[in-house]
C-alpha positions as CSV (number, residue, x, y, z in Angstrom):
1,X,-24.6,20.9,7.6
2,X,-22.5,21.8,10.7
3,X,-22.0,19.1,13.2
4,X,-21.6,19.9,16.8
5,X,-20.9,16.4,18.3
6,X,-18.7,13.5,17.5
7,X,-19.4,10.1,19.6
8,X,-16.3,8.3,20.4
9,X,-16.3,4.7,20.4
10,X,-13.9,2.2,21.7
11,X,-11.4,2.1,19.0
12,X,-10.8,5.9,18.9
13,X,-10.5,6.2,22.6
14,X,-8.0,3.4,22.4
15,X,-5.7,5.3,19.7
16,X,-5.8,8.2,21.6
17,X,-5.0,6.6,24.8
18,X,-2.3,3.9,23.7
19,X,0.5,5.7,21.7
20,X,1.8,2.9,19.9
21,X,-1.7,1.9,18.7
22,X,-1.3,2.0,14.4
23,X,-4.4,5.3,14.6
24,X,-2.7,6.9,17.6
25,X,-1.1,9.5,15.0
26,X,-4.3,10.1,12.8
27,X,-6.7,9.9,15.7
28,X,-4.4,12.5,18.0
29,X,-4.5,14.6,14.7
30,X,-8.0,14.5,13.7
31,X,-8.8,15.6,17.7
32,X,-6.5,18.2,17.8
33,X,-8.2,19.7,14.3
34,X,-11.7,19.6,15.8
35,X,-13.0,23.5,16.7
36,X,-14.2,23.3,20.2
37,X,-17.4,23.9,19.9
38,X,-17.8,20.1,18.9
39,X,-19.0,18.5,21.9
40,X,-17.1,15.3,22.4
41,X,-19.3,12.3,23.6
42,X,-19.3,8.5,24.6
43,X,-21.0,6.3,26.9
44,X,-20.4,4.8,29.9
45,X,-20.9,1.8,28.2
46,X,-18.2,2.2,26.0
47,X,-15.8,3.7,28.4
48,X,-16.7,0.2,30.8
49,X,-15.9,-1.9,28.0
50,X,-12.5,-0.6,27.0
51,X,-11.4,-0.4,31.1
52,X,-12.8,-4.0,31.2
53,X,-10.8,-5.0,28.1
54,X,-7.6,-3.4,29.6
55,X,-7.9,-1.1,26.6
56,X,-8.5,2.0,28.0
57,X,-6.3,1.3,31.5
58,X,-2.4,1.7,32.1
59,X,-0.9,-1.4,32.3
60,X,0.2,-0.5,35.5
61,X,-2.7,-0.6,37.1
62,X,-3.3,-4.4,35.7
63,X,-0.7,-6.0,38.7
């Protein structure tokens, strides 16, 4: 069976985002080897959670 979306959670959007994160390598990877007719999905509950967190936010932007 083909499947044409793939929900990202937390943890995946934080390897991709934070390059020294231990999954950065296999999650980068593993999103580059998708076709791109997979639709990529998440929530805005999920992307609140990991800006709340300071996950999925430069620390920059922290002060």
């Amino acid at each position: 069976m083909k499947q044409d979306k793939l929900f990202i959670d937390t943890g995946a959007w934080i390897a991709l985002i934070q390059e020294k994160d231990q999954f950065y390598e296999r999650a980068s990877s593993f999103l580059k080897s998708l076709d791109f007719s997979v639709k990529r999905v998440s929530s805005s509950f999920i992307l609140g959670y990991g800006i709340v967190r300071g996950f999925l936010m430069p620390t920059s932007f922290l002060g």
